[in-house]
C-alpha positions in Angstrom: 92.1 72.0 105.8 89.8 74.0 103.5 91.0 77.0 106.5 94.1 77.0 105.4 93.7 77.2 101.4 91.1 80.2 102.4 93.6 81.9 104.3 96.6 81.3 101.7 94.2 82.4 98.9 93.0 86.0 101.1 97.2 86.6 101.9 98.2 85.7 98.0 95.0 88.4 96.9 96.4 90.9 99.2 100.3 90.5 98.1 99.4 90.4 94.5 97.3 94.0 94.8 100.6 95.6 96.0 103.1 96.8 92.9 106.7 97.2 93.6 108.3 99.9 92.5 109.6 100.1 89.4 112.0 103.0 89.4 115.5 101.9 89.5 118.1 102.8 92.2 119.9 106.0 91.6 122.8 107.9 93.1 121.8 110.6 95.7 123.6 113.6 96.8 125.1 112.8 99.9 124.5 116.2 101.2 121.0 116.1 101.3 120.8 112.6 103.9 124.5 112.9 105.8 123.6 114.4 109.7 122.2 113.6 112.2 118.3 114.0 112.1 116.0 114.3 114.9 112.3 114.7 115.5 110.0 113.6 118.4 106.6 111.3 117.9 103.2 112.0 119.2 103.8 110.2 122.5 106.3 112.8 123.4 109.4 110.3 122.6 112.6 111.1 121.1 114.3 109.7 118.3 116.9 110.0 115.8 118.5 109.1 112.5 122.8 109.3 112.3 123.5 108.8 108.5 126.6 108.6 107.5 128.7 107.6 104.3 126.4 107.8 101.9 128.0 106.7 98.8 125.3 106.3 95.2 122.3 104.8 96.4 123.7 103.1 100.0 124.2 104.9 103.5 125.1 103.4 106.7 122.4 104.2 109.2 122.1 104.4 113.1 118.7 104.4 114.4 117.9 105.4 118.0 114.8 106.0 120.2 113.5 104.8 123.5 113.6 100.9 122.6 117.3 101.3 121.8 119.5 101.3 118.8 119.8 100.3 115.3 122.7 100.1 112.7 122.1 99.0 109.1 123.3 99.2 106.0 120.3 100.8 103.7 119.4 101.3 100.2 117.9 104.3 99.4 115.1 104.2 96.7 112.5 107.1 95.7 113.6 109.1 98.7 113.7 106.9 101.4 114.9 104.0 102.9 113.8 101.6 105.8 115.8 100.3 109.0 113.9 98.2 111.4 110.1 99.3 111.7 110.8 102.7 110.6 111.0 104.5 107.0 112.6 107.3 106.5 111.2 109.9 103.4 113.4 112.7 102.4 110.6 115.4 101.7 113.2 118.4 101.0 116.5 119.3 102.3 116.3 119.5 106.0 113.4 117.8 106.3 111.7 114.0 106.3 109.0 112.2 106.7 109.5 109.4 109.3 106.5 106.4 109.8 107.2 103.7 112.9 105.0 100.6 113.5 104.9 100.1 117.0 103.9 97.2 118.3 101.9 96.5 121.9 103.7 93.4 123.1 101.2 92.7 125.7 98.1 93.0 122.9 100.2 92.5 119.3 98.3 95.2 118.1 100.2 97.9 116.0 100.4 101.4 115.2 101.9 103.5 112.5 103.2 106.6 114.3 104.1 109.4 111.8 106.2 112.9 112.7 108.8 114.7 111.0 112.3 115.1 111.2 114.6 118.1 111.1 118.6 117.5 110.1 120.5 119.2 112.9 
């Protein structure tokens, strides 16, 4: 029993060290996310973003690479947004940041994968 409470306690320190942010949502210019954006990670795989009707701070999102595809709604906050495992940073126009955990199904270990992508 006294596991558990040890375990609770070390997950509620970590969760409590982490601040949200406290900037509120504002409208973005649509210009600067709308395209299709594209980069390519370390392991030589291929992915890309398809945002489309941005509209203040949401966008509808389609998010491909070789485990398949994702579409989401998304809120974008500070620059970026997240769909699925992956968050998107707009850096400057043309250009983002893009970090992916990927996860080793036969091991559950995970890795953050990070690369760049370029709006086409």
């Amino acid at each position: 029993m006294s596991d558990i409470f040890s375990l609770i306690s070390a997950n509620y320190k970590a969760v409590g060290a982490t601040l949200p942010s406290k900037t509120p949502y504002v409208a973005v210019d649509p210009k600067a996310y709308t395209g299709k954006w594209e980069g390519v990670y370390a392991d030589k795989s291929k992915f890309s973003f398809q945002i489309s009707q941005v509209s203040g701070f949401r966008a509808q999102v389609k998010y491909s690479d070789a485990q398949g595809t994702k579409f989401q709604q998304v809120l974008i906050k500070d620059n970026s947004f997240k769909i699925g495992n992956s968050k998107f940073t707009l850096q400057k126009p043309g250009h983002a940041q893009v970090k992916t955990v990927v996860v080793n199904a036969s091991t559950g270990a995970s890795t953050l994968n990070t690369t760049q992508a370029t709006l086409d």
